[in-house]
C-alpha positions as CSV (number, residue, x, y, z in Angstrom):
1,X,34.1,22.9,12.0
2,X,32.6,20.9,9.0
3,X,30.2,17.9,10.0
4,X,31.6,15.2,7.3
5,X,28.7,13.9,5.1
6,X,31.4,10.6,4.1
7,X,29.1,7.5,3.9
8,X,25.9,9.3,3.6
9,X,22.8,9.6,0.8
10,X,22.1,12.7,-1.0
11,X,19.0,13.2,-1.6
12,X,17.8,15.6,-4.5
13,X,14.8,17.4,-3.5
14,X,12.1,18.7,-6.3
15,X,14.5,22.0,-6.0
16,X,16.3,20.1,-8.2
17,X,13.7,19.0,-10.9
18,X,14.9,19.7,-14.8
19,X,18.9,19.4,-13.8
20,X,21.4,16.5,-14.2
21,X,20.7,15.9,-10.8
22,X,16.8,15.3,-11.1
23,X,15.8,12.2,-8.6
24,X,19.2,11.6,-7.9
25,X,20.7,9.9,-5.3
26,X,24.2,10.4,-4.8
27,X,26.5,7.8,-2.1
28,X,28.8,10.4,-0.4
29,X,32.7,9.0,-0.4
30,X,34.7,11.6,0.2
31,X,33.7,15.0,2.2
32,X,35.7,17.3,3.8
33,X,37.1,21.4,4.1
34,X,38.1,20.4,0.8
35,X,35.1,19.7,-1.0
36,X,33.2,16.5,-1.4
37,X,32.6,13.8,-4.0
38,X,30.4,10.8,-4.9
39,X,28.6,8.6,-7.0
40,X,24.9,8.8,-8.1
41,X,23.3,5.4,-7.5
42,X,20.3,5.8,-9.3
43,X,20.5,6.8,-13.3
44,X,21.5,3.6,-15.0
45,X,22.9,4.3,-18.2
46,X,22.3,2.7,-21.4
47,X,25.0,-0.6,-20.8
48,X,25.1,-3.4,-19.5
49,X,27.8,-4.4,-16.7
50,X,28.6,-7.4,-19.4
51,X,28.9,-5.0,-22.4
52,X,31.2,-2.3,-20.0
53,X,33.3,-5.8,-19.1
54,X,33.6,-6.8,-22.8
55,X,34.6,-3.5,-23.9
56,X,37.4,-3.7,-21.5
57,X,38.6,-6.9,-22.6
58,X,36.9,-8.8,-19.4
59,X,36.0,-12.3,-20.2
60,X,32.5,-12.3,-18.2
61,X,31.4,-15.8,-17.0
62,X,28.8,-14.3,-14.5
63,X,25.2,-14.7,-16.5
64,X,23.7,-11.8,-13.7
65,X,26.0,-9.0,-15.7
66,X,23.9,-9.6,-18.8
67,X,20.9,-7.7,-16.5
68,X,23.1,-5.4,-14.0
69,X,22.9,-2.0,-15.4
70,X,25.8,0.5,-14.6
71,X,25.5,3.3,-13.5
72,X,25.9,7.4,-14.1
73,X,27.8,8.2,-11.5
74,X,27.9,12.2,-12.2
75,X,29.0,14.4,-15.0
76,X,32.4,14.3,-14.5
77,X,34.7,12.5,-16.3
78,X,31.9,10.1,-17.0
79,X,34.9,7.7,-19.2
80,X,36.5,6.6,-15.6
81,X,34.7,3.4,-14.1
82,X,34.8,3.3,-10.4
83,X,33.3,0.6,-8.2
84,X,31.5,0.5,-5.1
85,X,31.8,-2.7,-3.2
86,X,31.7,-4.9,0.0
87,X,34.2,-6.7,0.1
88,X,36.1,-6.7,2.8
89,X,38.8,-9.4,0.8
90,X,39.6,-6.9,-1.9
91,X,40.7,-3.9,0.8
92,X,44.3,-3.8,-1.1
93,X,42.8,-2.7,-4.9
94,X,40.2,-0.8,-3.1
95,X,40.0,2.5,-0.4
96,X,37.4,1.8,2.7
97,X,34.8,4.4,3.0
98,X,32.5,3.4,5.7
99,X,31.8,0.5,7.7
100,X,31.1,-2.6,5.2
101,X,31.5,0.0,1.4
102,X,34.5,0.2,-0.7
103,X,35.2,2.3,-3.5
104,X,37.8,0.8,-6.0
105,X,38.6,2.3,-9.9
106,X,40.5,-1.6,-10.4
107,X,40.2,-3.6,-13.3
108,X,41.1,-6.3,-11.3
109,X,38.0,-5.8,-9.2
110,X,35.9,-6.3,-12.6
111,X,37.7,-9.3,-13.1
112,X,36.7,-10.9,-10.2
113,X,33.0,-9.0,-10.5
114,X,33.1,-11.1,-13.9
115,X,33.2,-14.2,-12.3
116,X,30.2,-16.7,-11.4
117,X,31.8,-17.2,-8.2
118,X,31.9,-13.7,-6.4
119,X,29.6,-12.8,-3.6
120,X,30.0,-9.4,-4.1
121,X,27.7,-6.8,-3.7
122,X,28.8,-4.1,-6.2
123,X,27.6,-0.7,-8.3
124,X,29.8,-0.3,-11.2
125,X,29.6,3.8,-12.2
126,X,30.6,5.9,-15.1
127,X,32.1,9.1,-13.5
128,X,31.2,10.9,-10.4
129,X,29.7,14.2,-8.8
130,X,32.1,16.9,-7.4
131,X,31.7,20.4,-5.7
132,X,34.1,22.8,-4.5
133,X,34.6,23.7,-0.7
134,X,31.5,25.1,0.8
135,X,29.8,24.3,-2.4
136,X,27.7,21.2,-1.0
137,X,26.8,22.9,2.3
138,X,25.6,26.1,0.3
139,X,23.5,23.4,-2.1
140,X,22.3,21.9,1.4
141,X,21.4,25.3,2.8
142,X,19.2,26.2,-0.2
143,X,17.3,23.1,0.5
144,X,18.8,21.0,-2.9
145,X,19.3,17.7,-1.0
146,X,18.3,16.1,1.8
147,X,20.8,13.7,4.0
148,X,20.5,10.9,5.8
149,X,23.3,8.1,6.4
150,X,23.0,5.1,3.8
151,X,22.7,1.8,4.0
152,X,23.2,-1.5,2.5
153,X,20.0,-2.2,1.0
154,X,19.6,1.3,-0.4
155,X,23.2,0.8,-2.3
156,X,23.4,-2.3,-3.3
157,X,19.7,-4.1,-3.1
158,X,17.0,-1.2,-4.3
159,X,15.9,-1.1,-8.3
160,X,17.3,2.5,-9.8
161,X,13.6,3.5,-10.2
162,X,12.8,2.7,-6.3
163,X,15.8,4.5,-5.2
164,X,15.1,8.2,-4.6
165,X,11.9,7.0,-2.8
166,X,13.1,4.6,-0.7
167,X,16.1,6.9,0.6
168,X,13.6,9.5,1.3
169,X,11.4,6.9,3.2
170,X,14.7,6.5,5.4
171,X,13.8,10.2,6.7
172,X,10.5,9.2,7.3
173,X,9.3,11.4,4.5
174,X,6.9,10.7,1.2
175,X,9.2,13.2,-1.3
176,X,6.4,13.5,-3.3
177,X,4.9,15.5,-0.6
178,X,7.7,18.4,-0.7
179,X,7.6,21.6,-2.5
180,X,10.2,22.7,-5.2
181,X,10.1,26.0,-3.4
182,X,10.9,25.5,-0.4
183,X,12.1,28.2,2.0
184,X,13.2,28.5,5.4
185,X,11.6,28.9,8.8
């Protein structure tokens, strides 16, 4: 029987080091017999929330776009925006992934992202990371990622270049510290 991983942090260990995955931290939102999926949270990419909004025809009137980066959220399909969010309002446009986080791929979620008004917490990504059944658990086993359940602060409060340090810290570990050849006990 599969533990899900739904609403947890990946973790890239130095195992990792010289990939697409190098310091990443990926927020699990789907994960299951099936395979699992999410979105890295930490590799901003070279736009700006209010550039991504103009391109898509989003009249921004929010002057904290102009410095919110977006995000990389995996090599696949990296043309599809999705959304992570807290907003508990917006549940119709959006699926629920764990306690207070959304996930949303809504224009109409920008639209109200693009407005000096919202209180939303959000992380606006450019695709998402993917692995087959068993493919994440085998990654896991080979000592790829470390795990821990996320949290607020970590998603939607921690600078990008912070990130894979401070998720580690949630462990109680200094990731610096670890080996990229790591082998089992």
């Amino acid at each position: 029987m599969l533990t899900s991983l739904k609403g947890h942090l990946l973790i890239a260990t130095p195992a990792l080091n010289g990939s697409y995955f190098h310091h990443a931290v990926i927020y699990l939102c789907e994960h299951d017999d099936e395979g699992a999926m999410g979105l890295v949270i930490n590799q901003p990419a070279d736009i700006m929330l209010d550039e991504l909004l103009a391109q898509v025809n989003i009249e921004n009137t929010n002057p904290l776009n102009t410095k919110t980066p977006v995000f990389l959220g995996g090599p696949l399909q990296q043309n599809q925006g999705i959304v992570l969010h807290d907003s508990a309002r917006d549940v119709e446009i959006s699926s629920h992934i764990m306690n207070d986080v959304y996930l949303s791929a809504s224009t109409d979620l920008l639209r109200i992202i693009a407005t000096e008004q919202n209180s939303i917490h959000s992380l606006v990504a450019l695709g998402y990371s993917g692995w087959a059944a068993g493919q994440l658990e085998q990654e896991i086993k080979e000592n790829s990622w470390l795990t821990t359940p996320a949290n607020h602060d970590i998603l939607f409060s921690t600078a990008s270049d912070k990130c894979w340090h401070a998720a580690a810290e949630l462990l109680g570990i200094d990731i610096n510290l670890i080996s990229d050849t790591m082998g089992h006990a």
